[in-house]
N, C-alpha and C positions, 0 to 999 in steps of 0.2 A: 390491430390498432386499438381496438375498441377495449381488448384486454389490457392492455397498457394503462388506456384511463382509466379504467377501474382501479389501477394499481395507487394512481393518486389520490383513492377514497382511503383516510386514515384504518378503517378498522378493517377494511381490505385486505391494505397493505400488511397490517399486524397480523392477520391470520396466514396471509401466503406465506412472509416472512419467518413468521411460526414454523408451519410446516416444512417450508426448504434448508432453515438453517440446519437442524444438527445434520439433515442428509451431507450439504456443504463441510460441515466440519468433520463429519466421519469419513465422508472418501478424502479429504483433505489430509487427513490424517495416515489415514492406510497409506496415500501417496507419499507421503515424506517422508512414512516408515521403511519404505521400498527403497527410496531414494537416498535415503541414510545410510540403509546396509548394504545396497550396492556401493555408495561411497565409501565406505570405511573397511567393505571386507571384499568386494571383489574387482574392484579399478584399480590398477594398475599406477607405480606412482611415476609422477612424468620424470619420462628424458631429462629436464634440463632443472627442476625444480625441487625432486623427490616426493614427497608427504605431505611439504607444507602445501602442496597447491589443495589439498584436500579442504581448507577454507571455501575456495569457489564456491560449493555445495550447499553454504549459507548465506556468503557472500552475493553474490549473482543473485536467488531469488530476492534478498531484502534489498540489492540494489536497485532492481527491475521494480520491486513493488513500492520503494517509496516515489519512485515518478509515477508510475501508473495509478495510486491510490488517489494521487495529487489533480492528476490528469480527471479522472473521472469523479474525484470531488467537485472541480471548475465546472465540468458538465451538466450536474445537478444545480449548481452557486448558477449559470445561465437560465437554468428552466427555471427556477424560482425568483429570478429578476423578470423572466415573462408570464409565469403564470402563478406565482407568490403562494402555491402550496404548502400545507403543513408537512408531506411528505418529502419535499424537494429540500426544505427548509433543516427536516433534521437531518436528512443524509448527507447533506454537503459540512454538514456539524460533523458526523457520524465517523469518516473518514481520517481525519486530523489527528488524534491521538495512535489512532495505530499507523499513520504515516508518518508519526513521528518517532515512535519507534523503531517504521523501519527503516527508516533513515541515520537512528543512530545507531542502529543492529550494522548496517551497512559500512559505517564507517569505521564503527570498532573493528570491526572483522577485516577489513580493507588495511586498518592499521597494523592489527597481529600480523595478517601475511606479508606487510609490505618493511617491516622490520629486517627478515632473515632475508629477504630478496632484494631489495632497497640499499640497504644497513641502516635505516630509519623508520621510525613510524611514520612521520608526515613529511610531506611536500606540496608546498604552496601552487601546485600546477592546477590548471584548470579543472581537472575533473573531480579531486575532491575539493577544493575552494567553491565549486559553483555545489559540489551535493551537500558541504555545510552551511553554503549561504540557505538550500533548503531544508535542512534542521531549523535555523534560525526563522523562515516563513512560517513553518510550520506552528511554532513554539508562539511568535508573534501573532498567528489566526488565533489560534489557543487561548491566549490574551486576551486577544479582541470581544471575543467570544464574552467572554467574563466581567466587560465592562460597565456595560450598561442593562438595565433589569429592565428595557424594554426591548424585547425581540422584534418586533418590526424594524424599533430603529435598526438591532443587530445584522436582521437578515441582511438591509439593501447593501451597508459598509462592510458587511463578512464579504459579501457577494463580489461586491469589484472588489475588495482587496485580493480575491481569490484570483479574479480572472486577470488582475495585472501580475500576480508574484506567477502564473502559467509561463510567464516568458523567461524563466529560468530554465524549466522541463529541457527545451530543444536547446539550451546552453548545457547542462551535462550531458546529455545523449549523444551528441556531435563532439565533445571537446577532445574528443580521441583522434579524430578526422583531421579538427580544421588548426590546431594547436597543439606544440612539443611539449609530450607528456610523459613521467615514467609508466603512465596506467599502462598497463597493457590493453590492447583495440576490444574489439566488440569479440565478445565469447563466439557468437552465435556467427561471424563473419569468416575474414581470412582466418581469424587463429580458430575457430571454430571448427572450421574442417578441416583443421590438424590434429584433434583429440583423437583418441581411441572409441571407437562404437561407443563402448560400456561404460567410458567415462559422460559420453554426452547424454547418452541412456539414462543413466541414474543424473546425470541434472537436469533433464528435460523431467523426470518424478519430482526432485524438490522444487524445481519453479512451477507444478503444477501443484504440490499439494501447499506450499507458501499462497499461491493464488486461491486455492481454494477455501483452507483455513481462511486467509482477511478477508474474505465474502462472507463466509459467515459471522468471523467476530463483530463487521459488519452493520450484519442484518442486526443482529443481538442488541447490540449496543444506540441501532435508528430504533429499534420497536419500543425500547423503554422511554425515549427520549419521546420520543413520539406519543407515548400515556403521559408523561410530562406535561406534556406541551397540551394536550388536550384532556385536561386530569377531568373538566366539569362536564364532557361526551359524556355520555350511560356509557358506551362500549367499553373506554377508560375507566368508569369507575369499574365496571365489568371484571376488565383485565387483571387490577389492585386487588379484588375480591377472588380472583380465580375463575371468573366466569367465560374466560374468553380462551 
């Protein structure tokens, strides 16, 4: 516990940060490298789909990771409404851009594959209508973000905006369950253990090196933010000069 607090001292945080990312980004990497060439060269193509299901592979992590980035953005946007840290404050900033990425990563790909299976790119059904109403949160925190050149005022209204637009999260996650959808159900569910070993093998690598990778982009993206925010520290000047 006490490590943890530590982790809220800015120049702390920038030196662990430091040292975990590229670890983060290289096994991140290794893993999606696995995960790609098991996907592309030894998974077998489905019974009922052929090839094209070969999408999932990108699909599935960037779909998983744009709730999940979202998710644990809110959790930070919480602890900096209780304890108003400069740490709290850039990571809940930190997250947004590349959750909005992978949220559009997620629906392109959702589009390509749902063309030749579909016969269309879109349909207005719940599960992508509620994952582009979260492009649109995203894209509008982003905004937000931009508005005003005093950060206090930004953190408190970034903060609840974040923790109200959360009530999306468990509207796409469920719209498979509780509403007629063409999506097909939860990967990981009943249709989940009807894959082949090697097919779920090699996505079980890319939703682990996707996870891993956005941890570190991450990191990368809070520590600068973070010299930003606290440019007139020594430690930050430190960082600017290479001393850190």
């Amino acid at each position: 516990m006490r490590s943890l607090l530590r982790l809220s001292s800015p120049p702390v945080f920038f030196q662990f940060a430091g040292r975990l990312m590229p670890l983060l980004l290289l096994a991140g990497l290794a893993l999606f490298a696995v995960g790609s060439y098991g996907a592309l060269f030894t998974t077998p193509p489905d019974a009922v789909q052929g090839d094209v299901y070969r999408a999932i592979y990108v699909h599935v992590p960037t779909a998983w990771m744009s709730m999940f980035l979202y998710t644990v953005a809110t959790g930070y946007a919480v602890l900096h409404w209780l304890y108003k840290t400069d740490v709290s404050a850039v990571m809940m900033r930190a997250f947004l851009p590349l959750g909005a990425w992978m949220t559009l990563v997620a629906l392109i790909t959702g589009s390509l594959w749902g063309k030749p299976t579909w016969g269309t790119y879109w349909v207005w059904d719940a599960r992508l209508t509620s994952e582009l109403l979260l492009l649109f949160i995203y894209l509008g925190l982003m905004a937000l973000n931009g508005m005003v050149d005093d950060e206090t005022k930004v953190d408190r209204v970034l903060a609840v905006a974040m923790v109200v637009g959360l009530v999306n999260i468990p509207l796409i996650y469920f719209s498979v369950i509780y509403w007629n959808t063409l999506h097909q159900g939860m990967t990981f569910g009943s249709g989940g253990n009807r894959m082949a070993p090697e097919m779920r093998q090699a996505l079980l690598f890319c939703v682990l090196g996707v996870w891993l990778l956005c941890a570190g982009l991450v990191l990368k993206r809070a520590r600068w933010m973070l010299v930003a925010r606290c440019e007139h520290a020594q430690w930050a000047r430190n960082a600017i000069n290479g001393g850190v």
